[in-house]
Each structure stands twice: as C-alpha cells, then as structure tokens.
C-alpha positions as CSV (number, residue, x, y, z in Angstrom):
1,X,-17.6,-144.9,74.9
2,X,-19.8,-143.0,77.6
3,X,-20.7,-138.9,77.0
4,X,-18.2,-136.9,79.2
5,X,-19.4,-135.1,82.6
6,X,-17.4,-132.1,82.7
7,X,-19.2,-129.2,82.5
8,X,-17.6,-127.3,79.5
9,X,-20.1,-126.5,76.7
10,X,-20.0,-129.7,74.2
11,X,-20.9,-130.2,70.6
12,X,-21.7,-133.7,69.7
13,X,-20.6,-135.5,66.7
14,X,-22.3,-138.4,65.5
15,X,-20.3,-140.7,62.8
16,X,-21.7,-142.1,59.6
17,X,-18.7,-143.1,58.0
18,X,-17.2,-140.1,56.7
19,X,-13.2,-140.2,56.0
20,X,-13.6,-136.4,57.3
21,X,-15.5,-136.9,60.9
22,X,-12.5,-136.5,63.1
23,X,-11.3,-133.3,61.2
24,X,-15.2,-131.8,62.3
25,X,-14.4,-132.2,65.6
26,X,-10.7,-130.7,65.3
27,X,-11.8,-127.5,63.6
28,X,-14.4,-126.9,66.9
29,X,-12.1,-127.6,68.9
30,X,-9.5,-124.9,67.0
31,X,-12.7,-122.5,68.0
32,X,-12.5,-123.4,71.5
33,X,-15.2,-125.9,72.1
34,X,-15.1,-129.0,73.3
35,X,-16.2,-131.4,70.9
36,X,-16.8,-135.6,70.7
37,X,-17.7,-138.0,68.5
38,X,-19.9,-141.0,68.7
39,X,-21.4,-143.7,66.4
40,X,-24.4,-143.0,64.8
41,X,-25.7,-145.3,67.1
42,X,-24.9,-143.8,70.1
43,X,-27.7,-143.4,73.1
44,X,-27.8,-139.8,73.4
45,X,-31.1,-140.0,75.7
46,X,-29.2,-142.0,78.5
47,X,-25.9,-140.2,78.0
48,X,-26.2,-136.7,77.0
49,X,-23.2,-134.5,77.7
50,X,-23.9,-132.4,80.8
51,X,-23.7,-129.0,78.7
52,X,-24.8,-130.0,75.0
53,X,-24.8,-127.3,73.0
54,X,-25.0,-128.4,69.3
55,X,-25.2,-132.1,67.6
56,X,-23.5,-132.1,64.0
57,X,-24.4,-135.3,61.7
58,X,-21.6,-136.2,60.0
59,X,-21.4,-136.8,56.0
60,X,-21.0,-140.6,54.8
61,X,-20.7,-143.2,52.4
62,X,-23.9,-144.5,51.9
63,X,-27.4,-143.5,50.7
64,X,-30.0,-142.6,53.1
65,X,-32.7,-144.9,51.0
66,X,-30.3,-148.0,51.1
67,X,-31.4,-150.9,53.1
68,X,-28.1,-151.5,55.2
69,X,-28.0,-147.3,55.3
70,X,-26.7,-146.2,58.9
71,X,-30.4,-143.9,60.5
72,X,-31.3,-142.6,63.3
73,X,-34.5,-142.4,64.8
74,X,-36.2,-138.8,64.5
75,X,-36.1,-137.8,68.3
76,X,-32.4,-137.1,67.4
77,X,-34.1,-133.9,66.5
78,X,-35.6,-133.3,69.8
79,X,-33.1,-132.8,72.2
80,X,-33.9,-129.2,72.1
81,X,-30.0,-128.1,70.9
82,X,-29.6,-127.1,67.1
83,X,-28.9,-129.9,64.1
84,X,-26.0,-129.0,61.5
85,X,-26.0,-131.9,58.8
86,X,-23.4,-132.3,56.6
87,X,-23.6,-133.8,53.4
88,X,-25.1,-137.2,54.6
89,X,-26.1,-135.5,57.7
90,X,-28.2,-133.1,55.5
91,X,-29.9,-136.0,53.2
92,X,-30.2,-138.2,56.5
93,X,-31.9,-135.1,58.1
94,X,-34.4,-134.4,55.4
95,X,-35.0,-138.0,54.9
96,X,-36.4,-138.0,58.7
97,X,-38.3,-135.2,58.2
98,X,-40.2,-136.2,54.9
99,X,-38.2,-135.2,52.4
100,X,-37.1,-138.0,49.1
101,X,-33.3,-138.2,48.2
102,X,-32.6,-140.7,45.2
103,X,-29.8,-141.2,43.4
104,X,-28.8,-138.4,41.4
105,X,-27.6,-138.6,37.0
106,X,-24.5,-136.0,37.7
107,X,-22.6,-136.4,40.8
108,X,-20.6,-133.5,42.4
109,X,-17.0,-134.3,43.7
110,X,-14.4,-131.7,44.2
111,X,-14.5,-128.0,43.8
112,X,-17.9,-126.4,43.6
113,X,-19.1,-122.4,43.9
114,X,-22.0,-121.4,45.9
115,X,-24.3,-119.1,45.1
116,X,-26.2,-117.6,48.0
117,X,-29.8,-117.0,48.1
118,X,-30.6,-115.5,51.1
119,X,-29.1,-114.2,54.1
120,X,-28.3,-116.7,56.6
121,X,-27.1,-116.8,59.9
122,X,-24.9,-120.0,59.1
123,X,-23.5,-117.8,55.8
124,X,-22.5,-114.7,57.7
125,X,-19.6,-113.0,56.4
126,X,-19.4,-115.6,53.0
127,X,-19.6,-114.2,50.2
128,X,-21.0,-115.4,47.1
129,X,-19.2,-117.3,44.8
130,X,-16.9,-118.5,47.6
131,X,-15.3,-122.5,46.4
132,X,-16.9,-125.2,48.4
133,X,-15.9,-129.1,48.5
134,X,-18.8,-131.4,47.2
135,X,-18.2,-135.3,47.6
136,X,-21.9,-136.5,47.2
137,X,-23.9,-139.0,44.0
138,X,-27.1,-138.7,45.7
139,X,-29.8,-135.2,46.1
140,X,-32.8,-134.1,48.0
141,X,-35.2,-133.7,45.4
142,X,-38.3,-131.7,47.5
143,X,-37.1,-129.9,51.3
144,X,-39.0,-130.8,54.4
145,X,-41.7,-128.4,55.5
146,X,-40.4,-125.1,57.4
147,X,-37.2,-125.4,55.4
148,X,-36.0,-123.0,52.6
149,X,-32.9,-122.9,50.5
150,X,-30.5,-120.5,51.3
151,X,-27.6,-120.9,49.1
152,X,-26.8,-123.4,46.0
153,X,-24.4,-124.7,43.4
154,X,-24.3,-125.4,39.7
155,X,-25.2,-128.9,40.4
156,X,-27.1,-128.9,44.2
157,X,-30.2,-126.4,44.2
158,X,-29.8,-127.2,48.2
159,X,-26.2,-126.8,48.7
160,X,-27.4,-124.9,52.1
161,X,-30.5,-125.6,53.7
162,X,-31.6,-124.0,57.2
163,X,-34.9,-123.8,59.4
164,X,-34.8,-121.2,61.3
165,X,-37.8,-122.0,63.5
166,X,-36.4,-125.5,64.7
167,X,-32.1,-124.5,64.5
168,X,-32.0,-127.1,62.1
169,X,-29.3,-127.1,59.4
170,X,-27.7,-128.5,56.2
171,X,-24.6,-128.7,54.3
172,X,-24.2,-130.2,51.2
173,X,-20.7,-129.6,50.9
174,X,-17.8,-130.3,53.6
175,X,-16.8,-127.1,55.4
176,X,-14.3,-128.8,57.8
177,X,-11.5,-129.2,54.5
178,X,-9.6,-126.8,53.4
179,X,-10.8,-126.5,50.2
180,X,-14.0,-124.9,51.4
181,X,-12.5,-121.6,51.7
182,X,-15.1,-119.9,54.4
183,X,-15.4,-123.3,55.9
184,X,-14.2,-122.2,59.2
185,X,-16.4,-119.1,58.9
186,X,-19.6,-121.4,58.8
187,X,-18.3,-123.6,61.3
188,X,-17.6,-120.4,63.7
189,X,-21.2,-119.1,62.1
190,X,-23.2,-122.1,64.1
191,X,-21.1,-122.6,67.0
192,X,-21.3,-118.9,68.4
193,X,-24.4,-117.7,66.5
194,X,-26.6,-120.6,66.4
195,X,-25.5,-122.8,69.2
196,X,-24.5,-119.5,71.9
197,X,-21.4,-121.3,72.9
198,X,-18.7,-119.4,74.7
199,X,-15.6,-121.0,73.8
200,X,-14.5,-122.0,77.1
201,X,-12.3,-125.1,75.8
202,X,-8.4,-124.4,76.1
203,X,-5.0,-126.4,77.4
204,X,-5.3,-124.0,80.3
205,X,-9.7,-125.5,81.4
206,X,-8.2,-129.1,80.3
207,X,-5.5,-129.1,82.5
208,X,-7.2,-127.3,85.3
209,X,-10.0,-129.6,85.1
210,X,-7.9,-132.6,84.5
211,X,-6.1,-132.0,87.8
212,X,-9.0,-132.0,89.8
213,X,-10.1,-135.1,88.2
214,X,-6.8,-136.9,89.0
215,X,-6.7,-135.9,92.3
216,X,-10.0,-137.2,92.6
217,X,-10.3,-140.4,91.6
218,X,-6.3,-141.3,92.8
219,X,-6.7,-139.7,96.4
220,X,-3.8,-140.5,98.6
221,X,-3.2,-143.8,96.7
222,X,-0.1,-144.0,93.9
223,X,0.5,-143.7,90.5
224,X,2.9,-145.4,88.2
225,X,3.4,-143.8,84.8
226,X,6.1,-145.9,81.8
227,X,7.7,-142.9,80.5
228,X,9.1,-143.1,77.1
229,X,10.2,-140.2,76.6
230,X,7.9,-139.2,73.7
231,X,4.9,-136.1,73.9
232,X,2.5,-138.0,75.1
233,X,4.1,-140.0,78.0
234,X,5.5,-137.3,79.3
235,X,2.9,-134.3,78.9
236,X,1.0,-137.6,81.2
237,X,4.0,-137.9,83.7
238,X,3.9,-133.8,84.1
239,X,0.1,-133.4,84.2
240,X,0.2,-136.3,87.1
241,X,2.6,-134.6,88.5
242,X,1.1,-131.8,89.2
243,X,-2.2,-133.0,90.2
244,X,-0.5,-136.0,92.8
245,X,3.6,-134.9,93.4
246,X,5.2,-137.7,95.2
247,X,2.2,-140.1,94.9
248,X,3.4,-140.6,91.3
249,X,6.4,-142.8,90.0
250,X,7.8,-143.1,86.5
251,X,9.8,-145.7,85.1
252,X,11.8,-145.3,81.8
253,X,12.8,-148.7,80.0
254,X,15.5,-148.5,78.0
255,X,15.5,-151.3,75.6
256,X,18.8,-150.5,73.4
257,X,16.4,-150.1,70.5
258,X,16.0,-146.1,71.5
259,X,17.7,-143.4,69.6
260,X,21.3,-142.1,70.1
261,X,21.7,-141.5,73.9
262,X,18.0,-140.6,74.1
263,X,17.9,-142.8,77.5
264,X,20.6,-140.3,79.2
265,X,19.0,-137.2,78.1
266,X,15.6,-138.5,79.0
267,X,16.9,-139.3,82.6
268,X,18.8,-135.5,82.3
269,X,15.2,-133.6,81.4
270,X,13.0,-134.8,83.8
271,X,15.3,-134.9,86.7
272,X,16.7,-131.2,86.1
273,X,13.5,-130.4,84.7
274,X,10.6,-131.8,86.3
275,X,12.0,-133.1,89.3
276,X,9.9,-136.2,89.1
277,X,10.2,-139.5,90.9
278,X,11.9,-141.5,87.9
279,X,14.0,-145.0,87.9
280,X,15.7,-145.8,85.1
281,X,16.5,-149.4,83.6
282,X,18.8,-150.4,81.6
283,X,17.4,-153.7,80.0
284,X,19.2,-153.7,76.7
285,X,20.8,-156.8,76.9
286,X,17.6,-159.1,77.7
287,X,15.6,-157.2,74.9
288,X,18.9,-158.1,72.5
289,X,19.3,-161.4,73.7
290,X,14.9,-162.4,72.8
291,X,15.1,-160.7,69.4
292,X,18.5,-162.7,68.2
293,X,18.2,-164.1,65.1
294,X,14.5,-162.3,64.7
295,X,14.2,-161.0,61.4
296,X,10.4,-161.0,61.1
297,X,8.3,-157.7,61.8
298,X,5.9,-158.8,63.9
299,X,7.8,-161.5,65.6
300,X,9.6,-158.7,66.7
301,X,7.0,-156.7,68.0
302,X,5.4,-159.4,69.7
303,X,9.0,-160.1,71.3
304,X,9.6,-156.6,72.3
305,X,5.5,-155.9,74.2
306,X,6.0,-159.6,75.8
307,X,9.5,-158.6,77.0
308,X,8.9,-155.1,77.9
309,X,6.1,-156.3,80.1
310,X,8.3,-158.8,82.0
311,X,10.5,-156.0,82.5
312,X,7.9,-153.8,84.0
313,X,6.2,-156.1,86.0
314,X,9.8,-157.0,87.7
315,X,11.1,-153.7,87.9
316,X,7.8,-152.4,89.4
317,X,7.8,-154.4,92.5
318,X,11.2,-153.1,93.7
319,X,9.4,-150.2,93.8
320,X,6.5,-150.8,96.0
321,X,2.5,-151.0,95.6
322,X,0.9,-149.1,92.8
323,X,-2.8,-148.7,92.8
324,X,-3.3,-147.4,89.0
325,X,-1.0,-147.0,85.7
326,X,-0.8,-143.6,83.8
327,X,-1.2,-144.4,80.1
328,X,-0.9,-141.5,77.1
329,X,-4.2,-143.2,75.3
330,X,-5.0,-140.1,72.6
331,X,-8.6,-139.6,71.4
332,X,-7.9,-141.6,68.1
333,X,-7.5,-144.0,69.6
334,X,-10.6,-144.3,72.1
335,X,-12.6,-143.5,68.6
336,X,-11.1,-146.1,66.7
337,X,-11.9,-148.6,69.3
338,X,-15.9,-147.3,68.7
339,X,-16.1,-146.6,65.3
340,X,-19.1,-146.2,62.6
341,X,-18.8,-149.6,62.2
342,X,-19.2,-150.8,65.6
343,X,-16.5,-151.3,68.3
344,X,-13.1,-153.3,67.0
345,X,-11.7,-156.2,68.5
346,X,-8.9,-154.4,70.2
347,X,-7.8,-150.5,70.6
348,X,-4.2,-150.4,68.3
349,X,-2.1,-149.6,71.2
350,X,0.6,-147.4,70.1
351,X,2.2,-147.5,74.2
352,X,5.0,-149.9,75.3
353,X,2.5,-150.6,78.4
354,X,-0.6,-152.4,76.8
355,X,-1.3,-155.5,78.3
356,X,0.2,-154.3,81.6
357,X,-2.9,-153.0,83.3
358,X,-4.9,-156.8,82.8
359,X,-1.8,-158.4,84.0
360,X,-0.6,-157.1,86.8
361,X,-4.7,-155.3,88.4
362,X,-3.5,-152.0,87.7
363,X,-6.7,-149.6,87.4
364,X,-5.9,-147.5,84.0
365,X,-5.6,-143.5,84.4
366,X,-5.9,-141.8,80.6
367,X,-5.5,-138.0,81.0
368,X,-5.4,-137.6,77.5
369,X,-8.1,-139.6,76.3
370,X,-9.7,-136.6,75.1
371,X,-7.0,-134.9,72.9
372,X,-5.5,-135.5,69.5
373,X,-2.2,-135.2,69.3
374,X,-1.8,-131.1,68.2
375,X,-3.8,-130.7,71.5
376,X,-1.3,-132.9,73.6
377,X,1.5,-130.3,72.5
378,X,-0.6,-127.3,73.6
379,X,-1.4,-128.7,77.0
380,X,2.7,-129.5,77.2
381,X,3.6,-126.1,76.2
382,X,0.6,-124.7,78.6
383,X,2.0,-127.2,81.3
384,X,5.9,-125.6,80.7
385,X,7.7,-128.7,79.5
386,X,10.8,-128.0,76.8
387,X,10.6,-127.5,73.5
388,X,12.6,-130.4,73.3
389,X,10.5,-132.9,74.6
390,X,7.0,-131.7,73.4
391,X,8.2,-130.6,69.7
392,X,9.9,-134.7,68.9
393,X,8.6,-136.4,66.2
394,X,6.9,-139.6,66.7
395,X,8.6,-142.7,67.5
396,X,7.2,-146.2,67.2
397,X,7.2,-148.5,70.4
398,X,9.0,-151.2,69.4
399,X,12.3,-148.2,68.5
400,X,14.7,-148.7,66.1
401,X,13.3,-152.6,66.0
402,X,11.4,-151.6,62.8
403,X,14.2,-149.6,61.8
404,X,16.6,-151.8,61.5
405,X,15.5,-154.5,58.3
406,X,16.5,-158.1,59.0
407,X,18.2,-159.0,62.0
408,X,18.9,-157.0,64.8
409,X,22.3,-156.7,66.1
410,X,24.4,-154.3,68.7
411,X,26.5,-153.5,65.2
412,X,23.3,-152.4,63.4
413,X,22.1,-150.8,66.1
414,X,24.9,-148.8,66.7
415,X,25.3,-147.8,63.5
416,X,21.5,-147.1,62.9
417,X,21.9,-144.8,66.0
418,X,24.7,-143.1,64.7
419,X,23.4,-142.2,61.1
420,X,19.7,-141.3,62.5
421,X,21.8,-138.7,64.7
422,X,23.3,-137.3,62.3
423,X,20.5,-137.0,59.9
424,X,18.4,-135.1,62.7
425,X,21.1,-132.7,63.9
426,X,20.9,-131.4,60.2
427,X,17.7,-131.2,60.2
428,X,17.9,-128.4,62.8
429,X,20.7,-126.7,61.8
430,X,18.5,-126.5,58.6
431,X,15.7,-125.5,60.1
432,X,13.8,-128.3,58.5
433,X,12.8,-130.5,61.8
434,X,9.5,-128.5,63.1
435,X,8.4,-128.7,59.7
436,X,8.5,-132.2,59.2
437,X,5.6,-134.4,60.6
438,X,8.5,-137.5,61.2
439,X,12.3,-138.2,59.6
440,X,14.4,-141.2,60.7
441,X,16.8,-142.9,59.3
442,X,16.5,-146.9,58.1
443,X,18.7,-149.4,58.2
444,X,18.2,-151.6,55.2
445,X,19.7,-155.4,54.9
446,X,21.5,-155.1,51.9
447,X,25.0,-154.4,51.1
448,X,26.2,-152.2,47.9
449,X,29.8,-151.5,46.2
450,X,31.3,-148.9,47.1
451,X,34.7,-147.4,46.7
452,X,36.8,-145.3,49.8
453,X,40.5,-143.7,49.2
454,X,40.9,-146.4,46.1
455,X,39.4,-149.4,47.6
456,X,36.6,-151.2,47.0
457,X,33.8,-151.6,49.7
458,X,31.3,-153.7,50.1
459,X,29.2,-151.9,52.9
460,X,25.6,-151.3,54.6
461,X,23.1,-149.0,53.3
462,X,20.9,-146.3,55.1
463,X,17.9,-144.8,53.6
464,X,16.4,-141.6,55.3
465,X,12.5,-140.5,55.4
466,X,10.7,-137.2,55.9
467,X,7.2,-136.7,55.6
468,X,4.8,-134.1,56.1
469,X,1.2,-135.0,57.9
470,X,-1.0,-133.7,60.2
471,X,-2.2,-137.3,62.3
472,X,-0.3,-140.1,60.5
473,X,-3.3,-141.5,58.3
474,X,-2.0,-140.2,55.5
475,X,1.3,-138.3,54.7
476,X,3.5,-136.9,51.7
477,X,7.2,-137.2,51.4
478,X,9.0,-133.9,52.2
479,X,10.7,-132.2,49.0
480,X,14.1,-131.9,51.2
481,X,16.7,-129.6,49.5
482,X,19.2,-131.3,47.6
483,X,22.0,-129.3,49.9
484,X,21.0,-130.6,52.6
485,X,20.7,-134.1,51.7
486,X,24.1,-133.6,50.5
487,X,25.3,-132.6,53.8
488,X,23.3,-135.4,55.4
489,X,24.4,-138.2,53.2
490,X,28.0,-136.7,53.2
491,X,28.3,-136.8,56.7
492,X,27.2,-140.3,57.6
493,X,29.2,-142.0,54.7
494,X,32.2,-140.2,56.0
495,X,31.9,-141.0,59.9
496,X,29.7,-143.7,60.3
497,X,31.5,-147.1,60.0
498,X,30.1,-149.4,57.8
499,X,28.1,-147.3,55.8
500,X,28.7,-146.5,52.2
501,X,25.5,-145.5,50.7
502,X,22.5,-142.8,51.4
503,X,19.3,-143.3,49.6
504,X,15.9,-141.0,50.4
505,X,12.7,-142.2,50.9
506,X,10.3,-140.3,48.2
507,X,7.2,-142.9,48.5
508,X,3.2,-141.3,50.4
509,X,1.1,-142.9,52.5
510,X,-0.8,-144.5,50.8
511,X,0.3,-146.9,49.0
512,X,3.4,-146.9,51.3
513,X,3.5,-146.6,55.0
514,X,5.5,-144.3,56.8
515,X,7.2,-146.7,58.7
516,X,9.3,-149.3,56.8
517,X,8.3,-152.3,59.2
C-alpha cells in the first residue's frame, strides 16, 4: 500500500496491532484531516506523503521488550513532523529513546482519572480529573531525557508524557474511544496546535480532487462501472459521472436474489435521477437455475461470483470496448489487505465484480479507496444523490442467497421478498430505519404449527434482525419496541402466503454474525 500524492495535509498512522487503529484515523478525519494507516513496517523514507504533517504510533498487543515485539528503527523520529504515541506507541517511543518498560504487578484496563501535572499544549482545555481508557500490563519505569511528565493516573505516573523541544508525545491511555471523555480534545489539541494543520480534508476537496484524478488517468478512453444499487456502487457510478459523462457505462445485474422490486427502482433512480448511461439485465433465471438444489453457504457464493462473472463478461461485450472497471473498494478493505501482520492472501471482496478485472484485462479504477464507509455517505450527500440511495443499509453480494436457509427456490424467494418488504416499510413509518446500522428479514428452513380461521397449518418461518454498529466488526441487536414488532410480525403472517410464524433475532456480533449465512 503506497503513501498517497495528493497534496492535502496528511497524518500518518503506523499499526502495531491495536483493535482501535482504524478508529485513530476516523476521529482525524472527523477533524478534517486526511489521515492513513500503514504497517509498522511501512518505508516512510521512500514513500512519505507529499504534505506529512504528524505520525501517530498506534497502541498494541505486545511488549516493547519481547523478542517477536513489532519496532521500528529510531529515524522514525526524524522525519522532522511531531510523534504522538499511544499506549504502545508511547512505551515503543521511550523504548527507542533509552527509556526501560517491564512488565508491570497491577495492570490498568478500563476507566482511569488523570490527574494533570502541568500545563500542556496536548491537555488544553482538559481538565483534571477528566475519565480516560487504560488497556496496558506493561509501564515505563524511567522517561527518556528532554521528557517530563505532564499528567498521571492512580496507577501510570506517565499517563502523559511530552517533549516539547523535539514535538514528541505520549499517551498512555486511548483517546480515540469514547470512554476518554476529552479524547477528541487531545486529538484536536495535536493536530491544530502541535502539528499546524488546517483542516483542509472534506467530501467537497475529495471529490474535487478525485475528479481531476479520474479524468486524468481515464482521458478520452471508457469506463465500465457494476452498479448494485447499494452506497458505494453508486456514490462510484455518480462520482465517475461527473468527472467522464458519456465515457462511463453502468450495468446493473439483476440476479432474482435482490430485494422486493429493488431492480425497477434502481433502473427508475438513476435514469430520472442521474441520467447515467445504464443497461439493465435481467438474469434471474440462469442464477436460479446454477443454485438448484444448493443448500450450502459457500457453494452458493462461489455459484453466484462464478455466474455473475459469466454474466458480466457476456453482457459487456454487447456493449463495446472498456478500457477500465469502476469498483466501490472502501479503505477497510485496502487496510485489511496490509495489515499489522503483513499483507493477507486476498482483499475480502465485498463487490459482485471481484475476479472480473484479472479476467477479462480491465485496468481497476477505486475512487473510494480512501474512505470508510460514513465518509462514502458524505461524499453522496455532497455529490446530491437521494436519500434513498445513500441512507440503505448494507446488503450482502450474494442477496437474499444468504437469506434464504436451505435451498433456494422462486417460492422462497418470493416470499422472503415479500416479508423483508414489509418489515422495512415499518421500519420507516416508525422512524426506526436511519437508526439501525442493518434489518432484513430471514428465511429459515423449518416449518412450525400453526393455526388460521380454525385450521391447522403447517407453514414457513421468518425471523427478522436489527442491529446497531458503526463498520460491521462488531454490532448489538436493536431493543425494537414490542409495538412495532407487533405490527411487523402481524402484517407478514396476515398477507404473506406461507408464513405463519415471526421470530426476532436478539443475538451480537460476536459470538453471532450479523448475517445468518
């Protein structure tokens, strides 16, 4: 993963492990600076960003003193731009410098007070006392020379450490959670008073800066984009559309695994919309025909990326010569493809397209390479696309495929389609949908009693999920008022054929996932 060339003002992030490292970089970017991460390994000397401004060490699991521990060398402190460590990042940092960390009797996890020492520049406008979050077992005993203490905690004598001199800094506590209550103070603290930066990163400099890129490297060649229909296909398809106009092309596969009508209302959006080139294809029965009999999840999947690239690579050339393919790659996933522990085997591809651009000598484009997924929405809303489109929950690649338990038939489907319908359109008249992270409804492959106007039945049952999250690592299940899952199960018993029982979904990720399949 190379250091970008733009020329907004950059803080770097260099990984050591820490569960937290990609929340750093989202509460700088909150700020409005640009911020990326790298391995601890990274070359900084052969790829420094073009206007570095800061370089944060992340915290970790390991112990500087350990033999397999995750260093640097000591020039990392000699680029000239100031240090921030956190937690690791501060005992790696003193390590470097001279200092001995060991193993310490009393650990600190969880909620901590600080008591501050000093004035600080990194402790402007905290006040004393203030509740920090401490996950550390090991402590500095002795601070390297032109450093002083400036703030501590019942158990860390150094729970802030700075040298003024040299803009180098430490954190012994994680100011990027919310549990550090001024965290974003500090945070704000050494990006505008330590590191001078401006805050010149927003939707409206990506975009603008994006655009000229695009046009750029595409010139008067073409573009094809696989819109899906989600946020981040189609915040691509709109970004490219501005940037190139007619030199781009979308195609939208429908599978028959989509959600109720969701292929006419995609082609409905964009065309009244957008007004972007856009062909449509209704391959529903070849995807039904390849997953007969399937009942296995990842046959599935595999059946559904093989076929959906024969579809593509068919379709395509009725459409004429294509010199790169659009892809909605987020910046999760470029990081987990380059992570502490050294690059994976493959990127998780989380688009309908991968395996396309080695196949058919596509060069890749990957606008959003650079965003997480909050960002993507603001660059939508910046970029004028509806609500509609940019506020949708997620939705997996292979569709209802993993919604629908067991085999997959047109039946199932259409009654999955039906119920999941239902259950959203009450989420909105609610006003529960934009605060829900993801709700769908399941169709599980298991029949109960049930009994309608004095008969028995003996029908399908639907279970229903709704989870809160902020990225999809983790997530709790939403506490959904019992009137409305009244209404919701009430309403699909009552009109969709087939069904006669509603369950809810009240398991977190972890030990669950949020997806049944």
């Amino acid at each position: 993963m190379e250091a970008k060339t733009l020329g907004h003002e950059t803080i770097l992030i260099l990984d050591f492990g820490s569960q937290y490292t990609q929340l750093i970089a989202r509460r700088i970017r909150e700020s409005g600076v640009f911020s990326e991460i790298h391995p601890f390994n990274f070359d900084l000397k052969n790829n420094k960003p073009q206007n570095l401004k800061g370089i944060i060490l992340s915290g970790g699991p390991s112990s500087v003193y350990a033999d397999d521990a995750p260093l640097v060398e000591k020039n990392i402190l000699d680029f000239g731009v100031p240090v921030l460590g956190i937690c690791y990042g501060l005992q790696l940092m003193s390590h470097l410098l001279g200092a001995k960390v060991e193993s310490s009797a009393k650990k600190e996890y969880g909620r901590a007070k600080i008591k501050i020492n000093s004035g600080s520049v990194l402790l402007k406008n905290v006040p004393s006392g203030s509740n920090v979050w401490m996950s550390h077992g090991d402590k500095v005993l002795n601070l390297p020379s032109g450093f002083k203490a400036v703030a501590q905690s019942e158990n860390s004598p150094f729970a802030v450490i700075e040298n003024k001199e040299n803009n180098f800094f430490g954190l012994q506590f994680h100011p990027e959670v919310v549990h550090t209550e001024h965290g974003k103070t500090i945070l704000d603290n050494f990006l505008f008073n330590v590191c001078a930066c401006s805050g010149d990163w927003s939707p409206k400099s990506f975009i603008d800066e994006s655009i000229a890129q695009i046009r750029e490297e595409v010139g008067d060649k073409h573009v094809l984009c696989g819109l899906s229909g989600g946020v981040d296909s189609s915040v691509v398809a709109v970004l490219l559309h501005k940037a190139i106009g007619a030199q781009l092309h979308c195609m939208f596969v429908d599978t028959g695994l989509l959600r109720y009508k969701e292929g006419e209302e995609v082609e409905r959006l964009f065309k009244e919309n957008i007004n972007v080139r856009l062909t449509c294809v209704d391959a529903s029965e070849s995807f039904y025909k390849e997953l007969d009999g399937v009942s296995d999840p990842e046959r599935k999947r595999k059946i559904i990326g093989h076929e959906f690239i024969n579809v593509f690579e068919k379709e395509s050339k009725k459409l004429g010569t294509f010199d790169f393919l659009a892809q909605g790659t987020l910046y999760p996933d470029v990081i987990e493809s380059v992570s502490f522990k050294g690059p994976s085997a493959t990127i998780k591809s989380h688009h309908n397209v991968g395996g396309l651009p080695e196949k058919m000598g596509f060069a890749l484009i990957e606008p959003l390479k650079e965003l997480f997924k909050d960002e993507v929405r603001a660059v939508g809303r910046e970029l004028g696309i509806p609500e509609i489109l940019i506020g949708r929950h997620p939705f997996p690649g292979p569709g209802l495929a993993v919604r629908i338990l067991g085999e997959i038939t047109k039946e199932r489907i259409d009654v999955l389609q039906q119920a999941d319908a239902i259950y959203i359109e009450e989420l909105h008249k609610a006003g529960l949908y934009d605060k829900i992270w993801q709700a769908f409804a399941v169709h599980l492959p298991v029949n109960t009693v049930g009994v309608m106007g004095d008969e028995r039945t003996y029908e399908a049952v639907i279970g229903i999920r709704a989870v809160t999250s902020t990225d999809g690592m983790t997530a709790d299940w939403y506490p959904m008022p019992y009137d409305v899952l009244a209404r919701i199960s009430n309403r699909i018993i009552n009109e969709v054929k087939g069904v006669n029982r509603v369950v809810y979904d009240i398991s977190s990720k972890p030990p669950a996932t949020i997806e049944w399949e």
